[in-house]
RODO-57005 format. One line per 5 residues: their letters; for each residue x, z, y of C-alpha. Coordinates in Angstrom, 3 decimals. Layout:
BEGIN
a) X/Z/Y ~ ...
% end
This chain:
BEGIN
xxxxx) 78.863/99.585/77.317 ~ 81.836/101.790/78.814 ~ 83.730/101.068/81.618 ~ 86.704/102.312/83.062 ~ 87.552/102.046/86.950
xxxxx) 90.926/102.721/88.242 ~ 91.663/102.738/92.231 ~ 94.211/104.382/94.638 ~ 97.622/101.955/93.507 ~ 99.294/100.127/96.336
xxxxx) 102.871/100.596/97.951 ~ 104.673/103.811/98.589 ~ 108.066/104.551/99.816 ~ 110.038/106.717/98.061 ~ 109.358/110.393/98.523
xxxxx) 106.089/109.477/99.613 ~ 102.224/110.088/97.635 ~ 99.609/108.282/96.248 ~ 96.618/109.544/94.780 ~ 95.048/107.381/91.727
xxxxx) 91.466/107.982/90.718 ~ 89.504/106.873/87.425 ~ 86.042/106.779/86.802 ~ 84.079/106.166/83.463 ~ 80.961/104.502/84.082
xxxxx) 78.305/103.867/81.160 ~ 76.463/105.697/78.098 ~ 78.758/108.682/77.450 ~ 77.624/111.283/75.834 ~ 80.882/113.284/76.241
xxxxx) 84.737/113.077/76.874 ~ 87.627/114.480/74.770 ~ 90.877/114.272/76.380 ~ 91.611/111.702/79.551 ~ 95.208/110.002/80.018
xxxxx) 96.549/108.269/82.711 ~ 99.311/106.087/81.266 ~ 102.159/103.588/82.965 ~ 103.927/100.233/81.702 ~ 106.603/98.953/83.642
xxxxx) 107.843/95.409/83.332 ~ 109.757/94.674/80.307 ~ 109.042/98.717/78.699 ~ 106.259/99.804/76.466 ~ 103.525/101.450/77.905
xxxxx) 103.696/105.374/77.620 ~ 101.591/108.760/78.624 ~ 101.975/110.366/82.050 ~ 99.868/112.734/81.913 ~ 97.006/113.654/79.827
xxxxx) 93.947/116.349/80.770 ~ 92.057/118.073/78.268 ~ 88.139/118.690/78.769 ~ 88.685/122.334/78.857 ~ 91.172/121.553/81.471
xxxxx) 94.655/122.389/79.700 ~ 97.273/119.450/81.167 ~ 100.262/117.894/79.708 ~ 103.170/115.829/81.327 ~ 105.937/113.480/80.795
xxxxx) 109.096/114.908/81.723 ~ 110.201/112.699/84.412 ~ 106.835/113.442/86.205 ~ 106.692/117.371/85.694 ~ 106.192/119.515/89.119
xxxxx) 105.792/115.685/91.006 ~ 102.214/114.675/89.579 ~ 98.965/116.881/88.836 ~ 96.318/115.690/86.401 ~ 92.347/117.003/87.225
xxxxx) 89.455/115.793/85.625 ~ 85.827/116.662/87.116 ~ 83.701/116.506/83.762 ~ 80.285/116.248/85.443 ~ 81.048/112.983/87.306
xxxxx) 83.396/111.205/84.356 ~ 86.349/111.298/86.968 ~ 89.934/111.633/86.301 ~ 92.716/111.811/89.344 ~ 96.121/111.857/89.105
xxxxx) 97.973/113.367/92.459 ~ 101.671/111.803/92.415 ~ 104.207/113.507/95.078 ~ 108.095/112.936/95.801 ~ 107.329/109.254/94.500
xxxxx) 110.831/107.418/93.418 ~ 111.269/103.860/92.509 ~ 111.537/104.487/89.095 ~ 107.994/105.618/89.111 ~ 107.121/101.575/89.720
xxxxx) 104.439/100.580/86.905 ~ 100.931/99.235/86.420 ~ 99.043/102.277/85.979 ~ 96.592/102.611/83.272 ~ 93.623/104.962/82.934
xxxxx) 92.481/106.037/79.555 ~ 89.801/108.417/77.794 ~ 88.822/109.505/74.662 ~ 84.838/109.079/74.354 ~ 81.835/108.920/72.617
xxxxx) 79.359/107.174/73.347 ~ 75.036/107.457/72.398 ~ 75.410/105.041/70.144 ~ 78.185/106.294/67.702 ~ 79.415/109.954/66.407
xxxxx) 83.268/108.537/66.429 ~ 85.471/109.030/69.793 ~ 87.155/105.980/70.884 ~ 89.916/105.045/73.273 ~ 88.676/103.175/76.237
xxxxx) 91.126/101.417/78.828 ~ 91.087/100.749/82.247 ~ 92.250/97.724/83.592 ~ 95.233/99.004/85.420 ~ 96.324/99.782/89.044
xxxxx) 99.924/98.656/90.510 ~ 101.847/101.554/91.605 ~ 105.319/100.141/93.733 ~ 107.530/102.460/95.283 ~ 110.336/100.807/97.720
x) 113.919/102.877/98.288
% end
């Protein structure tokens, strides 16, 4: 069984940080790419960021040269550093990874259960 553990939400004013973190927990036998992802109310949920194993990052627009995606591949850990928060950046945010597992030769998506991000103006 895999598990996903997000942490690190809460309440930020705007122009202020937080720092989520994400750890996969479980038998993994390795980890493709790692997302973190963000659904606000009413909107579909869509990629932030996303962190290759080899390190190579990727980033929504709206979050470019604001949030930085690293991954530390020995402990199954994914962080994503978010700077110059603004309201709009209010979501549940959702960690996500691309595994395999002993038991299978496939890579699957796993989820995390989500963290609430609010930023106040």
């Amino acid at each position: 069984q895999v598990e996903l553990v997000e942490s690190g939400g809460g309440l930020a004013q705007a122009g202020g940080s937080l720092r989520l973190s994400c750890a996969a927990s479980g038998r993994i036998f390795s980890i493709n790419t790692m997302s973190w992802y963000r659904q606000a109310p009413g909107a579909q949920r869509a990629l932030v960021a996303a962190i290759a194993s080899g390190g190579s990052a990727t980033y929504a627009d709206s979050v470019k040269g604001r949030f930085t995606i690293s991954r530390d591949n020995a402990e199954n850990t994914v962080s994503l550093q978010m700077n110059s928060l603004k309201p709009e950046d209010t979501a549940v945010y959702y960690c996500n990874a691309d595994l395999r597992t002993y038991y299978s030769a496939r890579y699957v998506s796993f989820w995390g259960q989500g963290t609430q991000v609010t930023v106040s103006s």
